[in-house]
N, C-alpha and C positions, 0 to 999 in steps of 0.2 A: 941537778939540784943547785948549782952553781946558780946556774940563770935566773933561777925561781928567786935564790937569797937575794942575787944584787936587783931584782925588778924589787922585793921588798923593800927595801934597802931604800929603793925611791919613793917607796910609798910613808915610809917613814920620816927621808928626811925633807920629803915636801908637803909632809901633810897639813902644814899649815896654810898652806896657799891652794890647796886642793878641799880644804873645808871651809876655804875663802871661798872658792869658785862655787862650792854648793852653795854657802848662803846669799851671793849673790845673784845664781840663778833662780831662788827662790824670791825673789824680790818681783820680778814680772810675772812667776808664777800665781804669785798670792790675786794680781790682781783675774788671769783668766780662771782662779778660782772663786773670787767674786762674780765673775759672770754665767757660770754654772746656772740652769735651770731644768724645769722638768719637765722632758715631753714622752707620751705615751702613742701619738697619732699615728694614724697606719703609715705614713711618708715616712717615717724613721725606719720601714723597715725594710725600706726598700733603697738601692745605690739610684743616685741620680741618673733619669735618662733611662731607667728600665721600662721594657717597652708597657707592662701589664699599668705601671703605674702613670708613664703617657695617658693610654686608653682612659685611664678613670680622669686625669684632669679635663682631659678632654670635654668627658660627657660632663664634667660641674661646669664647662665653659659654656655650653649648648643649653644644657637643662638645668642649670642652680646648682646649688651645694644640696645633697644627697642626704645628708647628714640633719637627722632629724631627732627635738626628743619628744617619747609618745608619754603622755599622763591619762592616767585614767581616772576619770569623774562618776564619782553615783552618788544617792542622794538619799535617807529612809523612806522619804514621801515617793519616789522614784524621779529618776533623771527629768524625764518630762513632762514634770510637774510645775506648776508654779516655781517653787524652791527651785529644787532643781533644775534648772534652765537660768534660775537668776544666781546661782552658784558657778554656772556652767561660762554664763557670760560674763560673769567676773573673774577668772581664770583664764577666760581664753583676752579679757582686756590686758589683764596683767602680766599675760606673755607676750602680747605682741607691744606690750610698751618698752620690753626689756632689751638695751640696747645691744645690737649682735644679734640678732632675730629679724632674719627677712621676713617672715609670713607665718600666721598662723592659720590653723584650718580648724574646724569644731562645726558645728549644727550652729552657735549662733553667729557665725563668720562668713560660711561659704553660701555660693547662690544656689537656688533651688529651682528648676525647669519642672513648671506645673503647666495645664489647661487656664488661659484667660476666660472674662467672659463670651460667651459665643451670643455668636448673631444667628438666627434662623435662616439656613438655605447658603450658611457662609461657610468656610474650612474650620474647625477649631481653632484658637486661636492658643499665641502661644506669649506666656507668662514668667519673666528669668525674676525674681527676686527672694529675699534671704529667707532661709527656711521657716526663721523664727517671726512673726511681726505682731500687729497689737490687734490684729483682728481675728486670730485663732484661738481658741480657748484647750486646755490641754488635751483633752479627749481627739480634738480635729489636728491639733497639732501632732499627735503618736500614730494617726490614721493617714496623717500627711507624710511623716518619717518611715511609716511601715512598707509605705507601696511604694516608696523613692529605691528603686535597685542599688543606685550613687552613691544611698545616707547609709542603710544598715547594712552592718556586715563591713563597712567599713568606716564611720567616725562614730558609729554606735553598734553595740551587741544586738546581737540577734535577739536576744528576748529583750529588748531595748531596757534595760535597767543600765548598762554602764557607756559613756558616752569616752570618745579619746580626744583629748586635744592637743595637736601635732604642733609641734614650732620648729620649722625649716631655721637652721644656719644663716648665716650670711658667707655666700661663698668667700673663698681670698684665701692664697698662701698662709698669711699672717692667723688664721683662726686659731692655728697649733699654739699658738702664742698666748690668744683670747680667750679660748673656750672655757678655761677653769674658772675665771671672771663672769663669763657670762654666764654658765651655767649657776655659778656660787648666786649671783645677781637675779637670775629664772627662779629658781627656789625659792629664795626669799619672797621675791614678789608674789608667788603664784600662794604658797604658805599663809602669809599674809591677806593676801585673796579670799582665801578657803578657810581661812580661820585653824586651820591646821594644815601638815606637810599632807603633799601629795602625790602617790608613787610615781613614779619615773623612770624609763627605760631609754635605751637606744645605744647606738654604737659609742657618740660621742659622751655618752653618761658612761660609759664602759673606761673610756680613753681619762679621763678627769677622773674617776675615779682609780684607775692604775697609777697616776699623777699623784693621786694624794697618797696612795699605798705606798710608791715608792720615797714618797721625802722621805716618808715615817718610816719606814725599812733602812735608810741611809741613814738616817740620826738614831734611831732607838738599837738598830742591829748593830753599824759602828761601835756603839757605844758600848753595846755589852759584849762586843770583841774585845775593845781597849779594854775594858775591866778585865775580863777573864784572864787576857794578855798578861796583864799586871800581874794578879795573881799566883796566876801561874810560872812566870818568871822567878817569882823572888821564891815560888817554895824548889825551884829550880835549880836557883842560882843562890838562897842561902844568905845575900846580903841586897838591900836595895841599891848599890851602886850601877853592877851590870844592867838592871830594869831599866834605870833612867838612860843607859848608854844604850840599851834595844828600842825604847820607846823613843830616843832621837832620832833614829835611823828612822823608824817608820812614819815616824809625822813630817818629818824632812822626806821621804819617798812619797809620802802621801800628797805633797804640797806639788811636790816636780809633776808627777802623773796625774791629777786631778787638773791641776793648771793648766798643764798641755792640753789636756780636755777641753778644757772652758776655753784658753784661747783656740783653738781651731772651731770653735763656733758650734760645739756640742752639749747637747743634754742628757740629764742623766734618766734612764727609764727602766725599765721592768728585769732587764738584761742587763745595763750597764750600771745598774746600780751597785752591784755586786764588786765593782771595779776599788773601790777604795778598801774591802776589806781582801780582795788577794792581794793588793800591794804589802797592805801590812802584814800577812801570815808571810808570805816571801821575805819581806824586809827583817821579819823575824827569823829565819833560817840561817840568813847571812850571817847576822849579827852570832846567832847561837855558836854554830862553827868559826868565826874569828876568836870571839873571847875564850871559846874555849880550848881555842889552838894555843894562844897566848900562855893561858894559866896553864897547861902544861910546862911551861918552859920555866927556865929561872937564869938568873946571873942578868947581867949588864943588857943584852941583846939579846935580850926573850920574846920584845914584841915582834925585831925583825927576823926575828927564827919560826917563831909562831907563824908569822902570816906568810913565811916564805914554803911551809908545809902545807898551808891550805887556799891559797888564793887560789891558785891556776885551777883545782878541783873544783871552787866556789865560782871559778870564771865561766867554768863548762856547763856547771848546772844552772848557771844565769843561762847560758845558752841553750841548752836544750831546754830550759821551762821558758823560753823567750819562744823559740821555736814551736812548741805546743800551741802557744797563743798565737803565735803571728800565723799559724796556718789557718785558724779562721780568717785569715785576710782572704782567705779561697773561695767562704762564702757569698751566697747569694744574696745574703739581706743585710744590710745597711747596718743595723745595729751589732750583728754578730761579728762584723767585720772590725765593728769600732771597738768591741772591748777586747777580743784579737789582738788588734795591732797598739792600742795603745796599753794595755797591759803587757805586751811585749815591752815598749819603752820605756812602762812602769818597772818594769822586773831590772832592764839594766841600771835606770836611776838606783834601784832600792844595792846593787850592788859596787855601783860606787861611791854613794852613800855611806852604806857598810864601812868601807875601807877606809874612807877618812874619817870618818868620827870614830871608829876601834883603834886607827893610828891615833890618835891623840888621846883619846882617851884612857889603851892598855897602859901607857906610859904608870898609871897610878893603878896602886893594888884596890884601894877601894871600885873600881872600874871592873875588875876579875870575878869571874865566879870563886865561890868559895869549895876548894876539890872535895872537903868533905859530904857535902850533898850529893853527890855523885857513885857512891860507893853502892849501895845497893842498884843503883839502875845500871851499872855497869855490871855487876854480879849477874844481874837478870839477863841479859845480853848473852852474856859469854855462856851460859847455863843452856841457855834454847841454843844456838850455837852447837855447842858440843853435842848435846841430847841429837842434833839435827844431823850433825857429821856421821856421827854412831847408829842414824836407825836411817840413812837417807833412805831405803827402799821406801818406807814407812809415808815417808817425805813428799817423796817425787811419785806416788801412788793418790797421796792426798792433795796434791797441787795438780796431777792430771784429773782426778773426779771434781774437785775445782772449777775447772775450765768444763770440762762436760755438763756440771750442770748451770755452770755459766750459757753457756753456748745455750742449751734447753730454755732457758731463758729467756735470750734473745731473741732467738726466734718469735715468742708471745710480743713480743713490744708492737703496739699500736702508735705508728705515726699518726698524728693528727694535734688539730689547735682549736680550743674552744675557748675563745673569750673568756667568756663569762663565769669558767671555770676555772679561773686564776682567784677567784676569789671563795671563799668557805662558806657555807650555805646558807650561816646568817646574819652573812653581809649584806645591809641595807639593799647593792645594786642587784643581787642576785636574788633576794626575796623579792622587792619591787616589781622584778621582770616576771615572777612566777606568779603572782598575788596578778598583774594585766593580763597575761597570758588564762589565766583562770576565767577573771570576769569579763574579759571581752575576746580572746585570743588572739590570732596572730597579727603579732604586728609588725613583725622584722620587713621589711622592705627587701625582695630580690626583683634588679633591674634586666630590664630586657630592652634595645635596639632594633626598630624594624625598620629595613628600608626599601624604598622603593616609589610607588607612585601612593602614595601613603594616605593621600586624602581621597581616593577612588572609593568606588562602594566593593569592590571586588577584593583589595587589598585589605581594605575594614572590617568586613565580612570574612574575611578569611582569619583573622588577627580574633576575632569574636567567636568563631569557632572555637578556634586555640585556646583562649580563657577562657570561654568553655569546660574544653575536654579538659584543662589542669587542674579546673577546682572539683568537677568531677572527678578523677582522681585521685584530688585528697593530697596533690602535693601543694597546692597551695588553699586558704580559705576564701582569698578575696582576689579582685584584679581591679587595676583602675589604666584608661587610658580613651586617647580620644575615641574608641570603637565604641565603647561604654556611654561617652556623651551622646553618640549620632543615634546610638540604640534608643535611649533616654527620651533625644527629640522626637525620632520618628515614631515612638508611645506616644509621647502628648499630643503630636500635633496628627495621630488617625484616631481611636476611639480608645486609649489609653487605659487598654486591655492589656493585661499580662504579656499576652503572644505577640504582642505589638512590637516587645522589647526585641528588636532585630535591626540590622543594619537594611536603609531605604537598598531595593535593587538597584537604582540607576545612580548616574554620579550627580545628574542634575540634582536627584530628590536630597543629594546629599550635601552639596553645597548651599543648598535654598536653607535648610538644617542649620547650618554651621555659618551661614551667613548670619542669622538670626540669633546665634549663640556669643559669635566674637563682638555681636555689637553692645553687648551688655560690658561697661568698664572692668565689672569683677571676673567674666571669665578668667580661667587660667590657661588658657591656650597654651602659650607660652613654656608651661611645664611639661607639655606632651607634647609637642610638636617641634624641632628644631627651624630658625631664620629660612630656610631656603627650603620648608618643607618639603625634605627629601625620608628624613629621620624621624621616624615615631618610638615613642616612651612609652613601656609597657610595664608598669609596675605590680607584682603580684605579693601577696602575705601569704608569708612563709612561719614557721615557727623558728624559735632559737636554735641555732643547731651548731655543730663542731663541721670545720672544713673538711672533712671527709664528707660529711653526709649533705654538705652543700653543695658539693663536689657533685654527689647523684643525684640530689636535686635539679642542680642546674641542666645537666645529659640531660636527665628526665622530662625536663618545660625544653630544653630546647629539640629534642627528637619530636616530641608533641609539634613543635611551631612549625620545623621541617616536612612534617608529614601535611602541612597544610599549603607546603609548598613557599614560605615564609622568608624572606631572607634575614635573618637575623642574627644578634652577638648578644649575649651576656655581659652585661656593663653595671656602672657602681660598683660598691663597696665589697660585697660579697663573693664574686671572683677575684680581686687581691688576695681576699683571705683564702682559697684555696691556693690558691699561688704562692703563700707562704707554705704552703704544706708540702709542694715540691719542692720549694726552695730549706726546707729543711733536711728531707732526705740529699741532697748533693750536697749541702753543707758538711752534715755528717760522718761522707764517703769522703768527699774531697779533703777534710780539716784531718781525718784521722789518717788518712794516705798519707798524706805531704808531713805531718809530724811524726810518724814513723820514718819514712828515708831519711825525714835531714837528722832527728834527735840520734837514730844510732849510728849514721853518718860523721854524726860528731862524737860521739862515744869510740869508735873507731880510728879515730880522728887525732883523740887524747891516749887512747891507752895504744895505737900502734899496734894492734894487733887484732884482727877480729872473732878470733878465737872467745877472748874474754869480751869485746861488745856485746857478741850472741849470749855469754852466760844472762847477761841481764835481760834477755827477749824475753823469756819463761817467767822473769821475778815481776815483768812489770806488764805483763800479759793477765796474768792472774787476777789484780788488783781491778782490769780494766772491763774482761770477761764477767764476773763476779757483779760486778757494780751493774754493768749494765743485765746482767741477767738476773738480780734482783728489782730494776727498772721494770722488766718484763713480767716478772712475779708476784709485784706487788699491785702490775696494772697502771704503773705512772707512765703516761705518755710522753712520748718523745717529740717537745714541741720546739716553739724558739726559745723558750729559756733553759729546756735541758737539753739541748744539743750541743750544748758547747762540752759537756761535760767529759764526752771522750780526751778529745784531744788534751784539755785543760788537765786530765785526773794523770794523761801518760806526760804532759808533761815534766809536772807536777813529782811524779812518784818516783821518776828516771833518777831526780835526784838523790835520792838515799844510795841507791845502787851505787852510783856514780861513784858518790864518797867512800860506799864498802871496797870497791874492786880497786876504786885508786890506793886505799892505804893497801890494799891486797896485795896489788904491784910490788910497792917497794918493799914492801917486807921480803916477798920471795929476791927479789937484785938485791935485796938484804943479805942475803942466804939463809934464810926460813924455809922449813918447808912447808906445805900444803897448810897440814894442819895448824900450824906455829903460825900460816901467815894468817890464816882466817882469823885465828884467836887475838891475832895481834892488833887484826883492822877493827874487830869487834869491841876490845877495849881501848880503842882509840877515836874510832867513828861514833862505836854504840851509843855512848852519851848524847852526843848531837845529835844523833838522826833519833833516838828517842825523844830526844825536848822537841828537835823539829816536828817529829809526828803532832805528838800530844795537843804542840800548838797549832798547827795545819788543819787538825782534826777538831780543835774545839773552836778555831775560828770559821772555818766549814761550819762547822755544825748550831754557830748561835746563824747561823741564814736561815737556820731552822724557826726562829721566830718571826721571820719573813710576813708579812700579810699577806702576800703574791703568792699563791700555792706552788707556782714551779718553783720562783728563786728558794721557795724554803727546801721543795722536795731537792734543786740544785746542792744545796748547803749539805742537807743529810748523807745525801749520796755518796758528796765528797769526802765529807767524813768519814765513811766509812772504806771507801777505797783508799784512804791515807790510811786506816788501821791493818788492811789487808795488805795491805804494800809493805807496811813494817814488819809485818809476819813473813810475807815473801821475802825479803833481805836478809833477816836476819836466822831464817831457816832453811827457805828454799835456797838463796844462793849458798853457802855452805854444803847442802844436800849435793846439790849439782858439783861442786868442786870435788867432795869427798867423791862421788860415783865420776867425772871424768877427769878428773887432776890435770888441768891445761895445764899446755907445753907454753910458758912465758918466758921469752928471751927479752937479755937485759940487750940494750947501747951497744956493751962490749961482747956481746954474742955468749955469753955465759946462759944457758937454761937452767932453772927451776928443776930439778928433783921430786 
């Protein structure tokens, strides 16, 4: 105790120059917190140099940027109608004028491979220009669209009433940057166009729209933290002094760890948004247990007595709830890694923090909680407490069926990641995608890689088999790629019959084809064939679907491609996204392994004895079990935004424990026994760990008004395994003492009774 007084001691008589040093590290802070921005893109969530995300830059380097938004067009008179078509080319004008838009594609954009005029006794002749021109009248134009394999089924419905207009990206690093701009920019203009909005899908409409979810999660959820915060402090604490002393702590923590964010070159997204409000429920803990170590005390050297009984406890649960986070540094994906570790460094800030502004601040009573507010939430404490020493059977009966149906539980939980699922059903992006998927259907884009002698008729033909059998199948509804063109040609240019649609047998017939195709300026060659045509582009529509089911998907077209003999890889956008879905599971395993050895490695660490480490395994297992097996019960999937939630919830909860077993300690080297010492730690801890629940739990639980469906379901969860945890503490650990009464030896070898 000695050691503990004179470290206080120092914290007191230099806390002026120690809350110098904070507000001057907050000076270069403020500014990496003006550079703060918001990115949602799939490279967030992946560590640099990962090879899945290699692969996809790759193919944007070969084939363009992947990333496309689809709109869908109809018309009352119908699409290809008069109207309709002068609708159609007004939309498709007005996207491709919009800067950040490589290319658009539509019926009145792309070229059309018809029958020329024919000569008598000559081969057919063959015809590249735009589908739409002034010499068709609607009727020849829907009879032109109908028999095109190329146009319907995929930039027009099958029952040709609704038409798509694609607008490709413009590849580059930088787009993560752009796309909110361009897309905010595409809307307007295409709107404007059309005389009203019009729906819009795709991945990077998914990406901008999490973008704008998260500002507004950050400012509006923040905000009704800091409120509740308030609130609930002063009906807490009884006088607005203390308030304003917790609310320093936590916007002075806020500023350190946010900062360090912004300067190390990061943004805030779907996952790390959530970063500024654990700093503040943490910064609030701190604060809660210094003042009210303080205002226990009285005479001359109350603050250094105060803080000289709870620092080092306050030190441990910096570190074990540092620990919790920093073992998401274990994970696999980039974003989980980053609110991990820099919430780890937010946690020590909010504890240093703590210390110097409670050092200067306890000095005045207006600064102190006021001890009469405390009386009934300490009565409530010590009540469950005792009730819990008296019936443990009772106890430890209902903390094991706890864990068992915990455990039940989890076992139901469904790993998987669905975009588009982060947002409530009637969210603009998620109606939009159902309302296309309705009138024209699939249009999710899944890529395919073939390689080999790629422009033969054997390898073409083979590939045309393949998108064949997959829409046959019904895994996909459409396919496009160079096999599709040669098919195309070799129709028009023999008697441009149905059956005609087949890849030429020989290679000659096929390059004679394709000679006559690449000479027209608008081909797109280029998007299906890579520079050194070795690598052909095989793009098929798929519907919306969650990485799991992409996942069979993908097996599914690529077993089909195999059996054709096909050498092929799954490329683009769509296997990343199942590759978050395994990088979720080892996140999971790995984040909750590594914060279990080091958190009770350090609890071991402090209390010197492992006897009482282990009592807290049972109090913060519960909380952890529980949480996640209402995960499982309610059907919330375990995706990237709620995987952090183990590690985060244990490390998180360890802290109450902490606080209970440490005053438990001393009481017993006190010469307390058992029960004298629980009651003692309970009317001494009880208050704080109760304000810290309360607050842990209601700033958890406003992530509940999250727009992002995970961070909210994150927010609840926690919540609630912060209310289970307080019940475990302040019952089950008690329970557990009454039934094993550890043997605790003091320094001077004296044991507990």
């Amino acid at each position: 105790m000695r050691q503990r007084t004179l470290i206080a001691g120092w914290f007191v008589d230099y806390r002026f120059r120690l809350l110098a040093l904070v507000l001057a590290l907050c000076v270069p802070a403020t500014r990496g917190l003006l550079e703060l921005g918001v990115d949602n893109a799939v490279q967030v969530w992946f560590v640099e140099g990962d090879a899945a995300l290699t692969r996809y830059e790759a193919f944007q380097r070969d084939f363009g940027n992947d990333e496309v938004v689809v709109m869908a067009v109809s018309h009352p008179e119908g699409i290809l109608s008069d109207a309709g078509i002068e609708r159609l080319a007004a939309i498709s004008t007005a996207a491709a004028a919009t800067e950040g838009v490589a290319q658009v594609r539509s019926l009145t954009t792309v070229s059309h491979v018809r029958s020329g005029p024919s000569v008598p006794g000559e081969p057919p002749a063959l015809e590249i220009g735009p589908v739409v021109d002034n010499d068709v009248n609607s009727d020849q134009l829907r009879a032109r669209v109908a028999e095109d394999p190329l146009l319907r089924g995929t930039l027009v419905s099958s029952d040709l009433e609704t038409a798509l207009v694609v607008a490709r990206m413009e590849a580059g690093r930088d787009m993560d940057a752009r796309r909110d701009g361009i897309l905010a920019a595409l809307d307007a203009s295409v709107a404007k166009a059309a005389g009203s909005r019009v729906p819009s899908a795709g991945i990077g409409v998914i990406f901008s729209a999490l973008n704008t979810a998260s500002t507004r999660d950050t400012v509006v959820v923040g905000g009704a933290a800091y409120a509740l915060i308030v609130l609930l402090l002063y009906m807490l604490y009884g006088r607005i002094g203390p308030v304003v002393v917790s609310l320093t702590v936590i916007s002075l923590s806020s500023i350190l760890a946010m900062g360090l964010y912004g300067a190390a070159g990061r943004d805030v997204n779907m996952v790390t948004m959530a970063l500024p409000t654990l700093v503040v429920i943490i910064g609030i803990a701190d604060s809660v247990h210094l003042l009210h170590a303080v205002a226990r005390e009285s005479g001359v050297g109350r603050v250094r007595n105060g803080l000289a009984k709870v620092w080092l406890p306050c030190l441990f649960t910096t570190l074990t709830t540092a620990a919790g986070f920093a073992a998401l540094g274990t994970a696999r994906m980039g974003v989980v890694r980053d609110l991990g570790l820099f919430a780890a460094a937010g946690v020590v800030a909010a504890f240093v923090v703590s210390l110097a502004v409670v050092a200067v601040a306890a000095h005045w009573d207006w600064a102190l909680p006021a001890e009469r507010s405390t009386g009934g939430v300490r009565g409530t404490v010590l009540r469950l407490g005792e009730w819990s020493m008296a019936n443990r059977g009772t106890v430890l009966l209902l903390a094991l069926l706890g864990l068992l149906l915990g455990a039940r539980g989890i076992a139901e939980i469904e790993v998987d990641t669905y975009s588009i699922d982060y947002f409530y059903d009637d969210h603009p992006v998620r109606s939009d995608s159902v309302e296309i998927e309705e009138s024209f259907g699939n249009y999710t884009p899944l890529e395919f890689e073939v390689r080999g002698d790629v422009r033969s008729a054997d390898v073409l033909g083979r590939v045309a088999r393949w998108e064949d059998a997959v829409v046959a199948a019904e895994r996909a509804s459409w396919s496009r790629s160079l096999a599709g063109v040669t098919r195309r040609l070799n129709q028009v240019l023999t008697d441009g019959e149905p059956e005609s649609f087949v890849v030429p047998d020989s290679d000659l017939a096929v390059e004679q084809a394709l000679f006559l195709y690449e000479s027209d300026p608008d081909s797109d060659l280029a998007l299906l064939l890579d520079d050194e045509e070795r690598r052909l582009r095989v793009t098929f529509g798929v519907p919306m679907m969650s990485a799991k089911q992409v996942g069979v998907a993908i097996d599914a077209v690529h077993a089909m491609g195999k059996a054709e003999g096909l050498e092929l890889e799954a490329t683009g956008y769509l296997p990343l996204y199942v590759t978050m879905m395994d990088y979720v599971v080892q996140s999971q395993v790995s984040s909750v392994a590594v914060a279990f050895v080091v958190i009770f490695s350090l609890l071991t660490v402090l209390f010197g004895s492992l006897r009482l480490a282990l009592l807290a395994v049972p109090a913060n297992l519960v909380p952890i079990f529980m949480t996640l097996g209402l995960m499982g019960a309610l059907g919330i999937r375990l995706d990237v935004a709620t995987v952090t939630i183990a590690a985060i919830v244990l490390g998180l909860v360890v802290d109450d424990s902490l606080h209970f077993l440490y005053r438990y300690r001393e009481a017993l080297r006190a010469g307390c026994g058992h029960e004298d010492a629980v009651r003692d730690s309970l009317s001494h801890a009880g208050v704080a760990m109760m304000t810290t629940t309360v607050a842990l739990s209601l700033g958890f639980g406003v992530l509940g008004l999250a727009e992002v469906k995970s961070v909210a379901f994150f927010g609840v969860l926690s919540a609630t395994a912060m209310v289970v945890a307080l019940l475990a503490d302040v019952m089950l650990l008690p329970a557990l003492i009454a039934f094993s009464r550890p043997n605790i030896v003091s320094p001077e070898g004296a044991s507990a009774e």
